[in-house]
SETORTI-305444 format. One record per residue (C-alpha): x, y, z; residue number from 1. Coordinates in Angstrom, 1 decimal. Layout:
N
R  X  Y  Z  NUM
...
***
This chain:
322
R  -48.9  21.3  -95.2  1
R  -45.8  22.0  -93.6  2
R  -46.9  25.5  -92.4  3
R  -50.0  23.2  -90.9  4
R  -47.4  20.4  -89.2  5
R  -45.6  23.4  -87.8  6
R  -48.7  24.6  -85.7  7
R  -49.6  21.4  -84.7  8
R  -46.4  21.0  -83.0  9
R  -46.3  24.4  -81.0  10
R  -49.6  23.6  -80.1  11
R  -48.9  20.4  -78.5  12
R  -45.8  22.3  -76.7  13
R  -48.0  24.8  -75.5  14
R  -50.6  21.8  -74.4  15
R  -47.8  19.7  -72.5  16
R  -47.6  20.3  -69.0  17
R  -44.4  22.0  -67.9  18
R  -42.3  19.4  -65.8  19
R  -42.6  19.1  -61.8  20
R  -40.2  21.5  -59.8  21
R  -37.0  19.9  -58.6  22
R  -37.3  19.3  -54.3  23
R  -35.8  22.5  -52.2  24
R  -32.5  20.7  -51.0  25
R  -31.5  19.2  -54.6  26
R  -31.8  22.7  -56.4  27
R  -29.4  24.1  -53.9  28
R  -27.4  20.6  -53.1  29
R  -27.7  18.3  -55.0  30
R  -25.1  15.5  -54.2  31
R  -25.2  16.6  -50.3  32
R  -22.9  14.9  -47.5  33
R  -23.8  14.9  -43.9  34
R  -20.5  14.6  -42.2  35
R  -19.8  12.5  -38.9  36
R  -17.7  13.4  -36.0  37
R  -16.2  10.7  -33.4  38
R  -14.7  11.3  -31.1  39
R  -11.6  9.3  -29.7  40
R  -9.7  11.2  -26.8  41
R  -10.0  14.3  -25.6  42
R  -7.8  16.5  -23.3  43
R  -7.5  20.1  -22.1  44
R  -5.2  20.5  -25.1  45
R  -5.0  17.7  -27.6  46
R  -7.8  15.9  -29.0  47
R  -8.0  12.7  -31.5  48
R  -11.2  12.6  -33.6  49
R  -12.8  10.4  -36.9  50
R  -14.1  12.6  -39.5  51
R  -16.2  10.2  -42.2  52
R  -18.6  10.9  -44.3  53
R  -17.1  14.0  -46.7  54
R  -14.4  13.9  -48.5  55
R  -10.5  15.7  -48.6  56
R  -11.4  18.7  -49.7  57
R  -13.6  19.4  -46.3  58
R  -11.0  17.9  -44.4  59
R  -7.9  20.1  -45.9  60
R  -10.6  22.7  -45.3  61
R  -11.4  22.3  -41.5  62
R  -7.7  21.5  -40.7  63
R  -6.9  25.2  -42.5  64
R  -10.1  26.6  -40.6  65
R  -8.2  25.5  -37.3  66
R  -5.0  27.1  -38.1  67
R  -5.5  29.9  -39.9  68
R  -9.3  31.1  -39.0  69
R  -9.6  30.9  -35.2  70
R  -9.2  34.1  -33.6  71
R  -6.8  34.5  -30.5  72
R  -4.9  37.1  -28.9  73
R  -1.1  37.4  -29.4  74
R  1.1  40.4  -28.6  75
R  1.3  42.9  -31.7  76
R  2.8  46.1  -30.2  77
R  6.3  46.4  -27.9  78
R  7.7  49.4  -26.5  79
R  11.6  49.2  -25.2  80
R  12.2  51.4  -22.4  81
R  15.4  49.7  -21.3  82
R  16.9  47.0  -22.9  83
R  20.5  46.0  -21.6  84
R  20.6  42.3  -22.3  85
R  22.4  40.5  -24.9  86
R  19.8  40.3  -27.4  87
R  18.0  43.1  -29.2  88
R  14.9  44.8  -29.4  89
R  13.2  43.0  -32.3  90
R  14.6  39.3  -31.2  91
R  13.0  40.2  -27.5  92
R  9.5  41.3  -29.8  93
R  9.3  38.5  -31.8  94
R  9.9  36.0  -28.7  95
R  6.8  38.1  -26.9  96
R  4.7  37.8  -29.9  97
R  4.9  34.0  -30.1  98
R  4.0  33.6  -25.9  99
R  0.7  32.0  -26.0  100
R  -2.1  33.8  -24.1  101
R  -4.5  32.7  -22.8  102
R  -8.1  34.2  -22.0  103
R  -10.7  33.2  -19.2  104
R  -13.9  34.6  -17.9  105
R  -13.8  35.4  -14.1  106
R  -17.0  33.7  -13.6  107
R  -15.4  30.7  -15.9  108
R  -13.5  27.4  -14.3  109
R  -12.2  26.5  -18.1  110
R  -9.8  28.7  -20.5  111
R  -10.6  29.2  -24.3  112
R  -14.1  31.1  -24.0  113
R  -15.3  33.1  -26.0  114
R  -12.6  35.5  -27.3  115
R  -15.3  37.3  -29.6  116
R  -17.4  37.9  -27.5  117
R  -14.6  39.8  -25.4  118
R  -12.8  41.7  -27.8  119
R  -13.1  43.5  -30.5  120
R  -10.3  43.4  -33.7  121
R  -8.2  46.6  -33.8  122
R  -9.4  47.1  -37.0  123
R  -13.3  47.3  -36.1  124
R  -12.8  49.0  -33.2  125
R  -14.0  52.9  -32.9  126
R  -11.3  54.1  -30.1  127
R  -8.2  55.9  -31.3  128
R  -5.5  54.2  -30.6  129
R  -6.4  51.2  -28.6  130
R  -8.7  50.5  -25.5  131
R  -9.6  47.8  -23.0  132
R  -12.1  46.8  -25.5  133
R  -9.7  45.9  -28.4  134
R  -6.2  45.4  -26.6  135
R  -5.0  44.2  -23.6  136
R  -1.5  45.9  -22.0  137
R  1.7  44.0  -20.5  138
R  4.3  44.9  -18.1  139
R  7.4  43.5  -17.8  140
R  10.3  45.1  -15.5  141
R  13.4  43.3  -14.4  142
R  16.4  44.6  -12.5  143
R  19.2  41.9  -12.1  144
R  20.9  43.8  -9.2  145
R  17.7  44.2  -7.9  146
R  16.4  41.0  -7.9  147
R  19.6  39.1  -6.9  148
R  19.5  40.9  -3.8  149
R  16.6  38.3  -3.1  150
R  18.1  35.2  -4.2  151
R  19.4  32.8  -1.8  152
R  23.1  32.7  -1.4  153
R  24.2  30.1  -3.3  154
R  22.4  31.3  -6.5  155
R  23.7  34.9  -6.5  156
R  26.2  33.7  -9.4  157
R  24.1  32.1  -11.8  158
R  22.4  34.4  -14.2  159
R  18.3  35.2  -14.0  160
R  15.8  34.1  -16.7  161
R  12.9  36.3  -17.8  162
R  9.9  34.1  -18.3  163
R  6.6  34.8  -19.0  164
R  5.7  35.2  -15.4  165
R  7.2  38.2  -15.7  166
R  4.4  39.8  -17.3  167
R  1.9  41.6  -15.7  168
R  -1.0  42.3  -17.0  169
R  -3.7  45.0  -16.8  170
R  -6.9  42.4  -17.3  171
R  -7.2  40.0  -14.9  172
R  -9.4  37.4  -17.6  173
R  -5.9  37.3  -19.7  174
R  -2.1  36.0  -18.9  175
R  0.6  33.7  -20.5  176
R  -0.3  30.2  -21.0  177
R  3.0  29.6  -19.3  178
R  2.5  25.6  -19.2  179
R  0.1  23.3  -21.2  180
R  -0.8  21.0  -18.0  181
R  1.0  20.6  -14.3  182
R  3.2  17.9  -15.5  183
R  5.4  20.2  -17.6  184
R  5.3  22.5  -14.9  185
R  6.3  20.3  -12.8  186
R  9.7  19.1  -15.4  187
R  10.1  22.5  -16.2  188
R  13.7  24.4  -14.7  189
R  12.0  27.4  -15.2  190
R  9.1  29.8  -13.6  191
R  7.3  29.8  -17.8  192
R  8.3  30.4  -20.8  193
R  11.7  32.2  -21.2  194
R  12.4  34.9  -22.8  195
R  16.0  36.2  -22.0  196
R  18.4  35.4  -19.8  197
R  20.4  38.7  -18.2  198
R  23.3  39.1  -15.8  199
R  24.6  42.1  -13.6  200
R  24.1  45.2  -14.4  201
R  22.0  44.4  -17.0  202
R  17.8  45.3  -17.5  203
R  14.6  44.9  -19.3  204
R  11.8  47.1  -19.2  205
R  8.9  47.1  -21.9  206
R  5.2  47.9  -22.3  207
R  3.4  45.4  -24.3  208
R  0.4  45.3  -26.4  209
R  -2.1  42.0  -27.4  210
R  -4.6  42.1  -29.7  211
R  -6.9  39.4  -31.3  212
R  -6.0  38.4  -34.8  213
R  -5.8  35.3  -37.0  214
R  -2.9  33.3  -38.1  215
R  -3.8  34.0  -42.0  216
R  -2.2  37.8  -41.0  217
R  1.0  36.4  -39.0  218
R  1.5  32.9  -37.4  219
R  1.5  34.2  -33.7  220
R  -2.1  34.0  -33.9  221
R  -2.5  30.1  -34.4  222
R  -4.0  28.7  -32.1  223
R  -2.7  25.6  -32.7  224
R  0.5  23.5  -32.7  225
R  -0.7  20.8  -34.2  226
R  -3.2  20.4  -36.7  227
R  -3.3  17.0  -39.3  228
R  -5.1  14.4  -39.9  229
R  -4.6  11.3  -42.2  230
R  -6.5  8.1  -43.6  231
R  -8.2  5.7  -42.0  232
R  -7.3  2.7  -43.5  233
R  -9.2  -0.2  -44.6  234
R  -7.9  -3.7  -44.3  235
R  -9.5  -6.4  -46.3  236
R  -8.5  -10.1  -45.4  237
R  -9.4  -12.7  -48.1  238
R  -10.3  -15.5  -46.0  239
R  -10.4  -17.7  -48.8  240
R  -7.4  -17.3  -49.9  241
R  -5.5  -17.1  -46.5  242
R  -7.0  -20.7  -46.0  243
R  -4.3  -22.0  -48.5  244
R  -1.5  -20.9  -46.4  245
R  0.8  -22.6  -44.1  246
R  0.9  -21.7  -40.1  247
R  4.4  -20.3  -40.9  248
R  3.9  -18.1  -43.9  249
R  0.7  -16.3  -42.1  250
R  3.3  -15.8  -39.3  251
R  5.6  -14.3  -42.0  252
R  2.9  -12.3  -43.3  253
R  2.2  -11.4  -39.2  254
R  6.0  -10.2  -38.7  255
R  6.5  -8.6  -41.8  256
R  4.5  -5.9  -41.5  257
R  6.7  -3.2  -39.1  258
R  3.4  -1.6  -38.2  259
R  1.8  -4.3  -36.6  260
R  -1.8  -4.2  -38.2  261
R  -2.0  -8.3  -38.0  262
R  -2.8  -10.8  -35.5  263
R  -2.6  -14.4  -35.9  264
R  -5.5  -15.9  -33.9  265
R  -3.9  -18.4  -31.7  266
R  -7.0  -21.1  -31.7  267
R  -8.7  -20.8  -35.2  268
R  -4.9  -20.2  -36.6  269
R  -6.6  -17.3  -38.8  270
R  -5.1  -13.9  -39.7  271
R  -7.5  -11.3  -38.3  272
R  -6.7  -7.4  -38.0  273
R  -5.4  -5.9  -34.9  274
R  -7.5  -4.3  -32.4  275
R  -5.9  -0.4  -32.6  276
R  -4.7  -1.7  -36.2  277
R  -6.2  2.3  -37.3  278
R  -3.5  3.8  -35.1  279
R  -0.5  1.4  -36.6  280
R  -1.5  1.8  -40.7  281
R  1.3  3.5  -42.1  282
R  0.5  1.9  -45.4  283
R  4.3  0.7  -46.0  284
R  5.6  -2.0  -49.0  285
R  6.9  -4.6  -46.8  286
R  3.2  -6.5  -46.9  287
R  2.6  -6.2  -50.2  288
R  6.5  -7.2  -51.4  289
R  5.8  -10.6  -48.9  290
R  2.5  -11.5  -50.1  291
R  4.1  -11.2  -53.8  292
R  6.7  -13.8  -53.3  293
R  3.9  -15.9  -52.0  294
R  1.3  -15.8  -54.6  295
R  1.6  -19.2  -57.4  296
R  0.8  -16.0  -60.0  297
R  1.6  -12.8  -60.1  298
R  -1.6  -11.8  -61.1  299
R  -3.7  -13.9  -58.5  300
R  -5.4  -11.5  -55.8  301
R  -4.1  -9.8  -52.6  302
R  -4.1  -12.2  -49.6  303
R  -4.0  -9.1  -47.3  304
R  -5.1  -5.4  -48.8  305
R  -4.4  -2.6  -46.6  306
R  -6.0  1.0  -48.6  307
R  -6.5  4.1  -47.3  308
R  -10.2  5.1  -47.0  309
R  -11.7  8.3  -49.7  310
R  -14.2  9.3  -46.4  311
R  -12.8  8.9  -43.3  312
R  -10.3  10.7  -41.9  313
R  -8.5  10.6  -38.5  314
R  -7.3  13.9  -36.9  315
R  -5.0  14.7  -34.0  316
R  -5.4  18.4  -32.4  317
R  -2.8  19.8  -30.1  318
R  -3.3  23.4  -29.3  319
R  -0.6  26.1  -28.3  320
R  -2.2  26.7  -25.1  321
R  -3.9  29.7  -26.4  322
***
């Protein structure tokens, strides 16, 4: 009899219809996000944008992407011919390395094409030592006795400052991004970014070589100054519990706060949230230590919650020029 059960029950297995495949897209994802991206302001070299939708970890992720993972040029390789100045060969290199540059197609009326597409990395490149297909090459000659001779009169005195104008370079799609925008060129003392001053009698004279790289190899390769992003908060008013307040305590709870994420609504006499109340959360105590001393319990509810959100995320971009 049992030796009879037992084949009774492996042939009902073998009779049950296997279960229905799982859909495409939940056997390779199944708890899928599909992030957003708004955007708030955008300039030639900052941006502001809203992330929501996704979580920290693809937020860390994207803002370590933009730092580390973006591939720009930077200069790798300096030769000295003459270096009289005050400071020394590997200061002057590691000053040069860190000179944003900047690359743009001739046919192009914007910077920051496509580098890839461009260049190749020196290590994936075929050529020997280096080529116009994996490096680009840098001048730089100053003579101070030489080029005081130009100067006007009254400036003959006063040392010179080598900037990044300085460099010349043998691709006319790459220089120095000497200035983000016009205004700081127009506050700027100098011609770019310096690099050394020199006085008489005194020279510089160096080859220079850029190649493309990442910042996950050496930081002169970010292209990025800026890179971080932080909540977006989320501010809950409980109307019903706001009602039992005086004029002068919602004031309070108005003034308290240094950000500034309340208004007090001049004709209904409500609390309501600020209109660029996003941009002011800072998420301080001063709120919640108020609204404490208010409360007839201490364990009665929050007049005023201000949280940060788990899936939205606001980031500001500013780039080195690069």
């Amino acid at each position: 009899l049992a030796f009879q059960s037992q084949l009774e029950a492996r042939n009902h297995r073998q009779d049950k219809p296997a279960p229905p495949p799982f859909p495409p897209h939940l056997e390779i994802m199944p708890h899928r996000r599909f992030p957003k991206v708004e955007i708030f302001e955008m300039a030639p070299h900052e941006m502001r944008f809203l992330l929501s939708d996704t979580d920290a970890s693809m937020a860390n992720s994207i803002r370590r992407i933009m730092i580390a993972e973006v591939p720009t040029l930077a200069i790798d390789l300096v030769e000295f011919h003459e270096n009289s100045s005050v400071l020394n060969d590997e200061y002057i290199a590691h000053r040069l390395g860190l000179i944003p540059l900047r690359y743009q197609a001739v046919d192009s009326l914007k910077g920051g094409n496509d580098i890839q597409g461009a260049f190749l990395p020196m290590r994936e490149c075929v050529c020997y030592e280096r080529c116009p297909r994996c490096s680009v090459e840098f001048e730089l000659e100053v003579n101070y006795d030489k080029e005081n001779a130009k100067r006007p009169e009254g400036e003959r005195d006063m040392p010179i400052t080598i900037t990044s104008k300085d460099l010349k370079s043998n691709n006319e799609c790459v220089s120095p991004a000497h200035f983000l925008n016009e205004e700081e060129a127009d506050e700027a003392h100098d011609e770019g970014i310096s690099i050394v001053k020199i006085g008489p009698g005194q020279c510089l004279k160096l080859k220079a070589v850029a190649r493309m790289g990442v910042a996950k190899e050496h930081a002169k390769w970010s292209p990025v100054a800026v890179a971080t992003y932080r909540f977006w908060p989320v501010i809950t008013i409980n109307e019903e519990l706001c009602a039992t307040l005086t004029l002068e305590q919602k004031q309070e709870l108005v003034d308290c706060c240094p950000d500034r994420i309340l208004e007090l609504d001049e004709v209904t006499g409500k609390l309501i949230e600020a209109e660029n109340a996003w941009e002011l959360a800072t998420y301080t105590e001063d709120l919640r230590v108020t609204q404490n001393t208010m409360k007839k319990r201490p364990e009665d509810d929050d007049f005023i919650s201000c949280v940060q959100s788990k899936d939205k995320f606001i980031f500001q971009v500013e780039t080195t020029g690069a």
